[in-house]
N, C-alpha and C positions, 0 to 999 in steps of 0.2 A: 754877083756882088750885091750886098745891100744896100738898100737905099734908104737914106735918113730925111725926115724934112718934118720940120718946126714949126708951125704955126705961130698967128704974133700972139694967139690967146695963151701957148705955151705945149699945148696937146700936140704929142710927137706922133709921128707916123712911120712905122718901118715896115718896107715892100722889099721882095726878093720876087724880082720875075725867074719866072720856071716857063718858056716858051713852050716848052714838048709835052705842058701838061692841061688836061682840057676840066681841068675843075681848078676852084680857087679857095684858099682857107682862110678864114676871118676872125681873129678876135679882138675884145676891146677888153683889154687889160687895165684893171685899177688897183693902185696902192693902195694896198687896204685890204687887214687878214685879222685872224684871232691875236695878233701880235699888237695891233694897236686898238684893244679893245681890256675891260677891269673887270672884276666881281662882278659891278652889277649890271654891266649890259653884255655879259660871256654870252656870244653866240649871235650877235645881230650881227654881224655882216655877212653871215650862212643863213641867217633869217632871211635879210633883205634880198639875197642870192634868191632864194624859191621863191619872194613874193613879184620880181622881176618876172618870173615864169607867167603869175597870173594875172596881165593885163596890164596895157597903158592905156593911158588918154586917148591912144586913136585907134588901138587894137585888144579884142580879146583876146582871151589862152587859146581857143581854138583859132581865131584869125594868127596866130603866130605860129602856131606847129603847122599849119595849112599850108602857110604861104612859104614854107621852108622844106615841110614833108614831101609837101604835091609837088614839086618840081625836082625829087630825086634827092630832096639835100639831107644836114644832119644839122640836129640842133643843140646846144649843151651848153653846158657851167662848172664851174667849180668854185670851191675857196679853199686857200689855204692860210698859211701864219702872213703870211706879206702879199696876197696880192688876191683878185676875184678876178675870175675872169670870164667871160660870154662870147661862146664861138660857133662859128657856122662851116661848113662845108660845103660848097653850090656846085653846080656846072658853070663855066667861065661866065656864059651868057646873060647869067644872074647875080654878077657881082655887085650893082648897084642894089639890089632886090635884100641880100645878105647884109649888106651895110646900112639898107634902111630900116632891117628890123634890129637886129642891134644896135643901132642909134637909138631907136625909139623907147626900147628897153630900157638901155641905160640911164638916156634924160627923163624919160615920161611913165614909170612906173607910179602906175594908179593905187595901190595898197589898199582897196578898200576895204575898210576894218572887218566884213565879215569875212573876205579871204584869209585875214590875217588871224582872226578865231581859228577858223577850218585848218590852218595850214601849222599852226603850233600843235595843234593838237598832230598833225602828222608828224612833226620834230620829237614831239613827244615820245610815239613811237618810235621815228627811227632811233632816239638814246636809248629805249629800253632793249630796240634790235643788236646795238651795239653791246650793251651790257652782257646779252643773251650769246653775244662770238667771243668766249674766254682767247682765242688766238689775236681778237683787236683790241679786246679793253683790256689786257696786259700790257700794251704800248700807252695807253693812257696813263695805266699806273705809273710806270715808267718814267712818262715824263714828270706826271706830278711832284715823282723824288727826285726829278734831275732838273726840273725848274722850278722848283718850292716858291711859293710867295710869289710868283711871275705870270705873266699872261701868256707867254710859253708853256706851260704845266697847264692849262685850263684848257679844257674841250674843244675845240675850234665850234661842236655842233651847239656845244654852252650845256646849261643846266634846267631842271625846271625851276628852281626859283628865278635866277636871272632873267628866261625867255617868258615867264609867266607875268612877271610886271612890262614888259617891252607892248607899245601901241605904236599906233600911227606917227605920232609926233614924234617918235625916238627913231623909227627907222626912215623919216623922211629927213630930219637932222643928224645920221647919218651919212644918208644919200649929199646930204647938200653941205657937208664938212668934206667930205671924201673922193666922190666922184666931179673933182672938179680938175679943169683941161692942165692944169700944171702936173696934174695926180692920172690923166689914161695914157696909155697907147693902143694906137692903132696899128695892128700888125695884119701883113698880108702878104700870101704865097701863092702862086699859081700865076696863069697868064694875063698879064696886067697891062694895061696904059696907066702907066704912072700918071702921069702928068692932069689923066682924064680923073683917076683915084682920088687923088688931091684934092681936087675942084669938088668933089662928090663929099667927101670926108669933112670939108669945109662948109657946103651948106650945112648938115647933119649936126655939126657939133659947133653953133655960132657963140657958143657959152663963152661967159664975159671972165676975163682973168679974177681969181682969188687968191693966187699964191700957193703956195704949199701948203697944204695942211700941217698939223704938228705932229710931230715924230713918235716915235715908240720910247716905251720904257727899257734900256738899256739892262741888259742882264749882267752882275758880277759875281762868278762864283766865289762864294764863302765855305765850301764846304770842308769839315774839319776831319771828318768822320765816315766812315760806311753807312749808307741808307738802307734799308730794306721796309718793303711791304708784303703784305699775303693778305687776297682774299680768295676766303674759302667758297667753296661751290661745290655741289654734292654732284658733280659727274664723273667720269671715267677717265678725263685725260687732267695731264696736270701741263702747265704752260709757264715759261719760264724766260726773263728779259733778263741781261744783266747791262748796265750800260755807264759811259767813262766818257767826260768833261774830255774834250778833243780841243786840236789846233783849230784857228780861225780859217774861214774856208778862202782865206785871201792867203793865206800864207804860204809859201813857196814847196815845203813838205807834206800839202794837202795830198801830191799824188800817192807819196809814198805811206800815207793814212791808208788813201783808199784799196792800194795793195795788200795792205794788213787785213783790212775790214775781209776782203775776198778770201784770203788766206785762211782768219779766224774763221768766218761764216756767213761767207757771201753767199753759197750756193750749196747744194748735192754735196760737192768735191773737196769743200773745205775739212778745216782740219776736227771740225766738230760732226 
């Protein structure tokens, strides 16, 4: 069964002990995706995701893959539309050890602006990597014509004009709108002392309440008409989205969407 517990700062904690298992899974989840991000900052919270990688105040990039690699573990990130998240895999033994580099990560990312040179210019790449897999940036197109005008339609990895003006002071006011204790979770799996977790969770994260950040820009479809886009590319394969404004995923005939979706072309076996 899961275990919920609150902090007074607001930063929730959910533990599911797995007794039979001898490693533990960790991450620190923050609201916060391409969904509450505009024009002209597309992509900084996938920024501030990789500059999290290179260094805090009390540790470098190698002192963090070390101190996670060398004892068997695994170490990782993502972003998406709603949420960033930094996760670890340990042996049981080094639950506190997984928690104190994530912690550290989260509050104490150092950005120092010559990483943040170095590491756009990486971003850079990876959009043109993208551009270059006509099978993923057809899902871009895609959304662009199924969120027009929205910060759903926009890149989560962003643009080079947008990541091109982004410094220091935009992804540290970022950091300090977003990753605040009303805005993470702490989630945990594997063999646990709760009670010991808590206490651990609590040093790590003494951060003073701010409230909820502000919300997303709400999406209404207006759309009257059939959309289409086509960009041409002189290869061999042609690649092809087609996609339709759905039920709310709160709504009680979600399941029976998602039996169509498998039906039309969920897999192999579908009817496509």
């Amino acid at each position: 069964m899961y275990h919920k517990t609150v902090l007074k700062n607001g930063l929730r904690i959910m533990m599911l002990d797995m007794p039979y298992m001898e490693s533990v899974a960790l991450g620190v989840w923050i609201g916060t995706g391409g969904r509450y991000e505009s024009k002209t900052n597309s992509g900084i919270s996938h920024f501030l995701e990789h500059m999290v990688f290179k260094g805090t105040k009390n540790k470098s990039t190698r002192d963090i893959k070390e101190s996670i690699e060398g004892i068997g573990g695994t170490l990782n990130g993502f972003t998406d539309e709603e949420v960033t998240c930094y996760l670890v895999k340990v042996p049981k033994k080094f639950v506190t050890l997984g928690l104190d580099v994530l912690s550290d990560m989260a509050t104490h990312p150092k950005c120092d602006k010559s990483d943040i040179d170095k590491e756009r210019g990486v971003i850079f790449e990876e959009i043109k990597m993208y551009k270059d897999r006509p099978d993923q940036h057809v899902h871009q197109v895609l959304c662009e014509l199924m969120w027009s005008d929205h910060p759903l339609g926009m890149p989560l990895i962003g643009n080079e004009k947008s990541l091109g003006k982004l410094g220091r002071e935009d992804l540290l006011d970022h950091k300090s709108k977003h990753y605040t204790p009303e805005n993470i979770v702490i989630c945990a799996c594997g063999q646990l002392d709760k009670e010991a977790f808590v206490e651990e969770v609590k040093k790590r994260f003494p951060m003073q309440s701010k409230g909820q950040p502000g919300g997303f820009k709400r999406f209404t479809p207006n759309q009257k008409k059939p959309r289409f886009a086509c960009c041409e590319r002189d290869i061999e394969q042609t690649h092809m989205n087609i996609g339709f404004h759905n039920i709310s995923r709160f709504h009680p005939d979600k399941y029976t969407s998602s039996i169509l979706h498998i039906l039309l072309g969920g897999n192999m076996s579908s009817r496509l």
